[in-house]
C-alpha positions in Angstrom: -6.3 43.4 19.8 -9.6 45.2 19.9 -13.1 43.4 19.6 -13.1 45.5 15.7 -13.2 42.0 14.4 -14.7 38.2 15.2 -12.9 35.2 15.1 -14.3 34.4 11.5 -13.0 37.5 10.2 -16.5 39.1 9.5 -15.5 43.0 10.2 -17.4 44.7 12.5 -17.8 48.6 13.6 -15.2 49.4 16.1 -15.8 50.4 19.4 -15.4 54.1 20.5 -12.0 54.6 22.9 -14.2 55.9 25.9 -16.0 52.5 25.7 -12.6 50.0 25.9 -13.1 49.7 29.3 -16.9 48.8 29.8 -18.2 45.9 28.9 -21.8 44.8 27.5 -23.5 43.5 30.2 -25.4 41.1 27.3 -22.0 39.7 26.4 -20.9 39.1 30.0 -23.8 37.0 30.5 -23.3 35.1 27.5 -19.1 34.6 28.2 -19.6 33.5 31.8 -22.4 30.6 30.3 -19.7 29.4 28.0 -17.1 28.8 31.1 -19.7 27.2 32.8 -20.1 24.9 29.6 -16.4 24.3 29.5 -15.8 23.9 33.3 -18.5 20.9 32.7 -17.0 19.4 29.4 -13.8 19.3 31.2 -14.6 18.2 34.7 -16.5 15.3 32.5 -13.0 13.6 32.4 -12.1 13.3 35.8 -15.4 13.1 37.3 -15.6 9.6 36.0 -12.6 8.5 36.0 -12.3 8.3 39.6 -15.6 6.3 39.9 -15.2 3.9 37.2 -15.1 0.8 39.8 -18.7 2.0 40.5 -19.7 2.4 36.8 -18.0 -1.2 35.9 -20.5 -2.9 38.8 -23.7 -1.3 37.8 -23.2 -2.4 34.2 -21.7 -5.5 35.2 -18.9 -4.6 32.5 -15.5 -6.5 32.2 -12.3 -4.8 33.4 -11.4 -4.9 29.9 -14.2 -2.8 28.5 -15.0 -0.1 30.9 -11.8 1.7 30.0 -13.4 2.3 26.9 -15.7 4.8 29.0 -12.6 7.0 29.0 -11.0 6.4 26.1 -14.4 6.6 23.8 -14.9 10.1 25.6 -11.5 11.2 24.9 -11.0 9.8 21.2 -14.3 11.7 20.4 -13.6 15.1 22.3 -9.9 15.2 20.5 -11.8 15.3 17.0 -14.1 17.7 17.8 -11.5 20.5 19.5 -10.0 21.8 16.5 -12.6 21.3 14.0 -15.0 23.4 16.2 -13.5 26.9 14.5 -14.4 25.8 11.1 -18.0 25.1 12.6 -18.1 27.9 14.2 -17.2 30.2 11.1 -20.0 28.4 9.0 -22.6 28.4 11.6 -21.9 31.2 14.3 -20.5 30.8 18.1 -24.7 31.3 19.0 -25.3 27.7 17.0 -22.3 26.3 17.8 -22.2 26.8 21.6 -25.6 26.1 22.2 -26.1 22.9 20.4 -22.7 21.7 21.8 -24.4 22.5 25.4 -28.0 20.7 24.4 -26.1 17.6 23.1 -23.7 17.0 26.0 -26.9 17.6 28.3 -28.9 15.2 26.4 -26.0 12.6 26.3 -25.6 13.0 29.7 -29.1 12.2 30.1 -28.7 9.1 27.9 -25.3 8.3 30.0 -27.4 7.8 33.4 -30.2 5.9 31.8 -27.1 3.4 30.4 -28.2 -0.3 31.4 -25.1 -2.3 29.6 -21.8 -1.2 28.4 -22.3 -0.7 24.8 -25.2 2.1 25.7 -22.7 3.8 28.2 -19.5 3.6 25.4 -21.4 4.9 22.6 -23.5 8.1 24.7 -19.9 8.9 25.7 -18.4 9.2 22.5 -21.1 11.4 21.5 -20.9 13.1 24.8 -17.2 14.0 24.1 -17.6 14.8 20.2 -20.7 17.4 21.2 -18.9 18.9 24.5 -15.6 19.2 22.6 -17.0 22.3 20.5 -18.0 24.2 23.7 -14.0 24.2 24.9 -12.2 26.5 22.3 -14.9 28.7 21.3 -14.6 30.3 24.9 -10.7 31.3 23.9 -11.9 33.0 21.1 -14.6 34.7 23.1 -11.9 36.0 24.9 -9.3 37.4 23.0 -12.4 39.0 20.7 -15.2 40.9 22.4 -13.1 41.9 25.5 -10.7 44.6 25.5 -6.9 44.1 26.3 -7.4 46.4 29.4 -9.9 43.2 30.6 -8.5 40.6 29.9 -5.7 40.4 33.0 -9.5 40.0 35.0 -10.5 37.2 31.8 -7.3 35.1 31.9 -7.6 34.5 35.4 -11.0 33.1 35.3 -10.5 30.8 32.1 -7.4 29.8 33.3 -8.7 28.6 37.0 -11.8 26.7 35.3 -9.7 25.5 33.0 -7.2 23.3 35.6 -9.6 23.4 38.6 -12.1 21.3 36.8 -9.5 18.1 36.2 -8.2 18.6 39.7 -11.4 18.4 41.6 -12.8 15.8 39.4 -12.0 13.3 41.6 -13.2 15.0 45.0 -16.6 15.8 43.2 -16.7 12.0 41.8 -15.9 10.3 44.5 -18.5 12.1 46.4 -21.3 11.6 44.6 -21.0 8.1 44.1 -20.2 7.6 47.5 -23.3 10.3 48.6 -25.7 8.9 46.0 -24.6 6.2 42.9 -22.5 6.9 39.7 -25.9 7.5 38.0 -25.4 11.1 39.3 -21.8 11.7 37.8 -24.0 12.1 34.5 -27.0 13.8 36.1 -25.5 16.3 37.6 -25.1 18.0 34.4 -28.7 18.6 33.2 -29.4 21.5 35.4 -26.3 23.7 34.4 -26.7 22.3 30.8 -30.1 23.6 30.5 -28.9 26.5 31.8 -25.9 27.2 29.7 -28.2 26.6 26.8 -31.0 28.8 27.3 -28.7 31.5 27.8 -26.0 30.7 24.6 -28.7 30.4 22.6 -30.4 33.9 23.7 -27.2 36.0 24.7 -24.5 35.1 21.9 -24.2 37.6 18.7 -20.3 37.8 19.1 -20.8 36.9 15.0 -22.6 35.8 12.0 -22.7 32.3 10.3 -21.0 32.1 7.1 -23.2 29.3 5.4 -21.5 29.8 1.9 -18.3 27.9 3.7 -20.0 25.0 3.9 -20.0 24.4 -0.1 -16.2 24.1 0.3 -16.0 22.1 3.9 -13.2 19.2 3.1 -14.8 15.9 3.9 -11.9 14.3 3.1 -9.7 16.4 5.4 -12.6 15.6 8.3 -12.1 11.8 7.6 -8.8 11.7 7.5 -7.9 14.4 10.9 -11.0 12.1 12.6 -8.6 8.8 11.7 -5.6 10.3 12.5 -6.1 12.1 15.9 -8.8 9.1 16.9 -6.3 6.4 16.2 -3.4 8.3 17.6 -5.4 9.0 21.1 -6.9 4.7 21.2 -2.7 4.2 20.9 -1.8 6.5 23.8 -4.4 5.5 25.8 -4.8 1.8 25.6 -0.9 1.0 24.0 0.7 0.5 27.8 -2.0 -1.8 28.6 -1.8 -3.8 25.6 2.0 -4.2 25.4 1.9 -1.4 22.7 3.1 -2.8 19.1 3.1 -6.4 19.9 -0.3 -6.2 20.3 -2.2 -6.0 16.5 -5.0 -4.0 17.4 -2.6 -1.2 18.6 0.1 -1.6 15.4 -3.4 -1.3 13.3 -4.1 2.1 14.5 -1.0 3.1 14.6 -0.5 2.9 10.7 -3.7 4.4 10.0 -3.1 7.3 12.1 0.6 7.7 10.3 -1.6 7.1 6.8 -4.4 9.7 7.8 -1.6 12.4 9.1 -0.1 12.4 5.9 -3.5 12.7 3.9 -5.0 15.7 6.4 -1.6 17.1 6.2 -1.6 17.3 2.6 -5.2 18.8 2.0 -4.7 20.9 5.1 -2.0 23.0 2.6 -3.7 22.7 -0.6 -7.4 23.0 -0.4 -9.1 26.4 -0.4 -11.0 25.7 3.0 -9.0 23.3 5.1 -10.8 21.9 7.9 -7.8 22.5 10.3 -6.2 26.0 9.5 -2.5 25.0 10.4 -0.6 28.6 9.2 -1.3 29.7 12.5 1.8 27.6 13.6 3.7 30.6 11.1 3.7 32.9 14.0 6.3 31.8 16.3 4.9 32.8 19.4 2.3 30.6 18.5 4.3 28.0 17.9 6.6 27.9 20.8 2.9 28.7 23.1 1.8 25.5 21.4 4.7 23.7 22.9 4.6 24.9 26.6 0.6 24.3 26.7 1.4 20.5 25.3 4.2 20.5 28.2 1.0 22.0 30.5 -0.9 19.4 29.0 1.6 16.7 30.9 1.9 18.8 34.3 -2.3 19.2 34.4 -3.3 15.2 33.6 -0.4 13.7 34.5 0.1 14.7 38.2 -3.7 14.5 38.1 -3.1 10.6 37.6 -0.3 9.9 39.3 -1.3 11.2 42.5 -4.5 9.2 42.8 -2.4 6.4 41.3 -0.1 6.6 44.4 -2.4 7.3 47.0 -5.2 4.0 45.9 -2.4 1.7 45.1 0.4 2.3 47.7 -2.2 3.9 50.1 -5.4 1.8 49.6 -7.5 5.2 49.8 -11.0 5.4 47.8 -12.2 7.6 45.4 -13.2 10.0 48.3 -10.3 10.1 50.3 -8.1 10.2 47.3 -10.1 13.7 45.8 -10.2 15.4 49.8 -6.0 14.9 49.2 -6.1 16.5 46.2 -8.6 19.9 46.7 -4.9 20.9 48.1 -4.0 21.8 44.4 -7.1 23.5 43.5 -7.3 25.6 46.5 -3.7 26.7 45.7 -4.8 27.3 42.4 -7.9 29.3 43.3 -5.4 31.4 45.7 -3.3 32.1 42.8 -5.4 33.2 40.3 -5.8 37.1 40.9 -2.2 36.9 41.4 -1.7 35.9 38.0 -3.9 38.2 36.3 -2.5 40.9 38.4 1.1 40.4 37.6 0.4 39.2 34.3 -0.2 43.0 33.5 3.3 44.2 35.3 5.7 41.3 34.8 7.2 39.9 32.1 4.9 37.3 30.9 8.2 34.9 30.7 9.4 35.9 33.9 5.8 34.7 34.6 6.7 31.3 33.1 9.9 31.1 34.7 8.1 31.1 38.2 5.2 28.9 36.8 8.3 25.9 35.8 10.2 26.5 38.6 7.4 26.1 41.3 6.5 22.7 38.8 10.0 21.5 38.7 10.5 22.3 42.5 7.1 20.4 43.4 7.9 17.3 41.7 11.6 17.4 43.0 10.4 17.3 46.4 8.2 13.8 45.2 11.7 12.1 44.0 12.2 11.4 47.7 8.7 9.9 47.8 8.5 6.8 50.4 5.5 4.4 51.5 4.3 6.1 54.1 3.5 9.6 52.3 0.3 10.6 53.5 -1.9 14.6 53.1 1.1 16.2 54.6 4.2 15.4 53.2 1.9 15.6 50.0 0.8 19.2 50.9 3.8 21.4 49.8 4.6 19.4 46.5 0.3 20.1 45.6 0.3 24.0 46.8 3.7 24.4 44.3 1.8 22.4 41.3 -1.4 24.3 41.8 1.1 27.8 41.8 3.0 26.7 39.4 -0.3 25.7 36.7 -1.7 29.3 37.6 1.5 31.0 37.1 2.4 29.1 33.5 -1.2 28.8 32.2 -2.0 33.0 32.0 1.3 33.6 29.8 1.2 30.6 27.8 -2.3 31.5 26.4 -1.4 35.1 26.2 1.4 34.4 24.1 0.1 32.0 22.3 -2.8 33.2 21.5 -2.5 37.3 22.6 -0.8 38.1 18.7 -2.8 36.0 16.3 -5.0 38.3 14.0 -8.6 38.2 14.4 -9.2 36.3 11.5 -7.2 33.5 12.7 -7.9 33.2 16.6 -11.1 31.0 16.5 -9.1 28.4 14.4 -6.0 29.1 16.5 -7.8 28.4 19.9 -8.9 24.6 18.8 -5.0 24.1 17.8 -4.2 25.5 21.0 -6.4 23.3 23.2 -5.7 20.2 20.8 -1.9 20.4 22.1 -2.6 20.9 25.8 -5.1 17.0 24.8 -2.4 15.8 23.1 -0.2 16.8 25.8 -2.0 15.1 28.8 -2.2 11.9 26.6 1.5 11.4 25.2 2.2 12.2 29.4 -0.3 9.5 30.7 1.1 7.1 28.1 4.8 8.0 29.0 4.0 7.7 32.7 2.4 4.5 32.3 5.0 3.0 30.9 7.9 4.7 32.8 6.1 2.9 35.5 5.6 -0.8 34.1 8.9 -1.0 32.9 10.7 0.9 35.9 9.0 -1.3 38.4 10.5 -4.5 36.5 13.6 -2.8 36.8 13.6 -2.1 40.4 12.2 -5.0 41.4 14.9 -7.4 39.8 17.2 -5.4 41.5 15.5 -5.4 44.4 15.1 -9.2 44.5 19.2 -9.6 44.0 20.1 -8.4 47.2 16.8 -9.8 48.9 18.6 -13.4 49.1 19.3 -16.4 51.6 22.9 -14.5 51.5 21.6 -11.4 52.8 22.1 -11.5 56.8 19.9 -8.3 57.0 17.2 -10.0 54.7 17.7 -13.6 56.4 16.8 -11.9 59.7 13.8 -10.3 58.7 12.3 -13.6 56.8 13.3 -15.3 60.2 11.5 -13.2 62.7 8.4 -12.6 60.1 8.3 -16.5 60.1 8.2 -17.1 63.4 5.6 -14.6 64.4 3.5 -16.5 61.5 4.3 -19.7 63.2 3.1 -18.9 66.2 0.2 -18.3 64.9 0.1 -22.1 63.6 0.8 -21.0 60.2 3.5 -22.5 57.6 5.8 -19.3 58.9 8.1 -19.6 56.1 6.2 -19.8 53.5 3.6 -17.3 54.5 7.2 -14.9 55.0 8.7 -15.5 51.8 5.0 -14.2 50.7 5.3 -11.0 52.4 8.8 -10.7 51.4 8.0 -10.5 47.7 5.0 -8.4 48.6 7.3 -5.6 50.0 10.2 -5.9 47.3 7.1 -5.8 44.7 5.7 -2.5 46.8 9.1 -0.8 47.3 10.0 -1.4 43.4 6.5 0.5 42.5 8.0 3.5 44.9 10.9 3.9 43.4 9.2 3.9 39.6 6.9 6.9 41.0 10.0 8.6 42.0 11.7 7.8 38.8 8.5 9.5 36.9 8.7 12.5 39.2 12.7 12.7 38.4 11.9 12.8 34.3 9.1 15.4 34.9 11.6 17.7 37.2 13.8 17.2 34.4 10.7 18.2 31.6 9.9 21.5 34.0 13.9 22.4 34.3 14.1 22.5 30.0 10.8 24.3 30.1 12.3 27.1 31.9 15.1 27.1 29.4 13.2 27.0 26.6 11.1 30.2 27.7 14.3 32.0 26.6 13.3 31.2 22.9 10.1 32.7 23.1 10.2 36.8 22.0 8.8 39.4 24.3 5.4 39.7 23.8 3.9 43.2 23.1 2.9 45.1 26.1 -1.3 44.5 26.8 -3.8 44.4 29.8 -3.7 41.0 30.1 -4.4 38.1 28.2 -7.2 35.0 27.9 -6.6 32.0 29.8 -7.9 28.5 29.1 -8.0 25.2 29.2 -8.4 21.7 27.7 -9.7 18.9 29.2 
């Protein structure tokens, strides 16, 4: 696929052969400002997630409402994702990309000036609706003004920003809020925002805006994708907490998401403009890319969150500690990614994704056999295979996903694309969540069976703990029986991590089955890599 064409469609005069293989130094500028603009939008995530027990004390917010700092970001950025290629095709990638960058820099601005919890909810929303246009739009970049000979160097480089920004998140959050105060998880932003504007805004001309679209935008096909993805992510993300559909606020959404699906659905197939160009999901490699990047979406967010998960709650580390553990997966991805891009132009691509799964499927294996005292080195090896394993998957997936849609379609194709790798880390979280409420019950009650006064083993234990608190002129018995429960609670949270890791090795295993499904793509120099938060 040749840069003849933009991702709107617009034809424009082909490039001579001799000049495949050189690049306009004006458009390299401009496509390396858009990565940095999606390496913030998705680092955004994580950055504050790991700090939000500094963000809750400054505003003096419940631990009821400063979820919504997460969730607001999220709901918002999930609209925005695959509406931003109809935007894009009315008003240009230039417009697009630039006001997406000056918006998330000004409500980042907005974010660290927040005094209550309502200021810092609503900046975020519009901090994720605005950032979410700057995400696809690099994909498209990609697969249009570089040449296939290129884009084993381009895949690489998306790819890398793409799952290195969620995986350092916490290591950069919790050091700046340590270093300085959470005020600086926003404010760090401005500079390269200003930045990334100025030179959008001067540097872009991949295409021209195609106002005359906007007289046949579909309001009502905005509406109802904004109620149906918006209500769908508030049940992923807050359902587990709330005891999913016994809780009304949850079962509300949930039927206006199912109502809004079936309206967007409809006028996605029989208006003249949809705002969501689904035929994309006719080609099947399209289709069957979608799948693995929502499968990617689960192996990128959800090891993201269950590692920190572990390591605070069975561990006790901070926010610091917790993100130094974890650089061991973005080092291993940063290691991998000229591998990728080299053998993405002399392997199979699903020979590619063969490795990718099995270095995933091997990695959470190993975490089955996960015990209390886990620490940065029995955690090492399982990281280095994720981080291998993302690199390895992530370059194929987008080049066959995206690497045979026409020119016409890619800009459109890119937002579906990154809205299944979202959708992906959110159905995972919410699985994972609840794997691990329910699991723990479970284990626990199993647990507490054999942990009994008919239990020598146990009997013994209780015994000896209570007479060490005794001599301390405690009630020993009562004070052991304390500590009892306190370990059978522990050990039953254990084994629900290992049961999560056993379902995900199990997810990774049919991955690497289902590759067989996918046809071989077309030899090419490569392919564009990417991301979603």
């Amino acid at each position: 696929m040749a840069g003849s064409a933009t991702a709107t469609g617009v034809t424009i005069p082909a490039a001579p052969a001799h000049a495949g293989d050189r690049m306009d130094p004006r458009k390299l500028i401009a496509f390396f400002a858009m990565v940095l603009g999606m390496f913030m939008s998705i680092l955004d995530i994580q950055i504050v997630s790991a700090s939000l027990a500094e963000i809750q004390a400054g505003l003096s917010a419940g631990s009821d409402e400063i979820g919504w700092v997460q969730t607001a970001y999220l709901i918002a950025e999930v609209i925005m994702i695959p509406l931003s290629g109809t935007l894009a095709r009315i008003i240009s990638t230039r417009y697009l990309f630039a006001i997406s960058a000056a918006g998330f820099t000004m409500a980042s601005a907005l974010a660290a000036t927040a005094t209550n919890i309502d200021q810092m909810i609503v900046y975020r929303a519009v901090q994720g609706f605005i950032g979410g246009g700057m995400i696809p739009s690099v994909f498209a970049a990609a697969f249009t003004i570089f040449p296939p000979s290129k884009r084993s160097i381009v895949s690489p480089i998306i790819g890398l920003i793409a799952t290195l920004a969620p995986t350092i998140g916490p290591t950069v959050g919790g050091y700046l809020s340590h270093a300085f105060s959470w005020h600086w998880l926003f404010l760090v932003n401005i500079v390269p925002g200003i930045i990334v504007t100025l030179v959008t805004w001067n540097f872009i001309d991949f295409d021209k805006p195609e106002l005359s679209l906007f007289k046949k935008f579909d309001w009502w096909g905005l509406i109802s994708m904004g109620v149906f993805l918006g209500a769908l992510e508030y049940v992923l993300e807050e359902g587990n907490s709330n005891d999913w559909f016994n809780d009304n606020s949850i079962a509300l959404a949930a039927v206006a998401s199912g109502a809004a699906a079936i309206v967007f659905f409809y006028r996605a197939f029989t208006v003249e403009f949809p705002v969501v160009d689904l035929k994309a999901f006719a080609n099947r490699n399209f289709s069957f890319g979608s799948v693995f990047s929502f499968v990617m979406g689960i192996g990128l967010y959800g090891l993201t969150y269950i590692y920190p998960v572990y390591l605070g709650r069975i561990r006790g580390y901070d926010s610091l500690m917790i993100g130094e553990t974890m650089f061991v997966s973005g080092l291993a991805m940063f290691f991998t990614a000229p591998i990728a891009g080299r053998l993405s132009t002399k392997m199979d691509l699903r020979l590619m994704m063969v490795i990718g799964f099995i270095s995933f499927a091997a990695g959470t294996y190993i975490m089955i056999h996960l015990t209390a005292d886990w620490d940065f080195y029995e955690l090492f090896i399982p990281q280095i295979l994720r981080g291998f394993g993302l690199m390895m998957c992530m370059v194929p997936i987008n080049n066959i996903a995206l690497g045979t849609m026409p020119p016409s379609r890619i800009r459109g194709a890119s937002g579906l694309f990154n809205l299944t790798r979202n959708l992906g880390g959110a159905v995972g979280l919410a699985v994972i969540n609840t794997v691990l409420t329910s699991r723990q019950d479970v284990h626990y009650e199993r647990l507490r069976e054999n942990v009994d006064w008919g239990n020598p083993a146990a009997l013994e234990q209780m015994n000896n703990m209570a007479a060490n608190f005794n001599s301390y002129g405690m009630d020993g018995t009562s004070v052991a029986i304390k500590q009892m429960v306190g370990l059978a609670t522990k050990q039953a949270v254990i084994l629900s991590f290992s049961d999560v890791f056993l379902i995900l090795t199990a997810l990774f295993v049919a991955m690497i089955l289902g590759v067989a499904m996918i046809k071989k793509p077309a030899p090419q120099g490569g392919g564009g890599g990417g991301g979603g938060h």
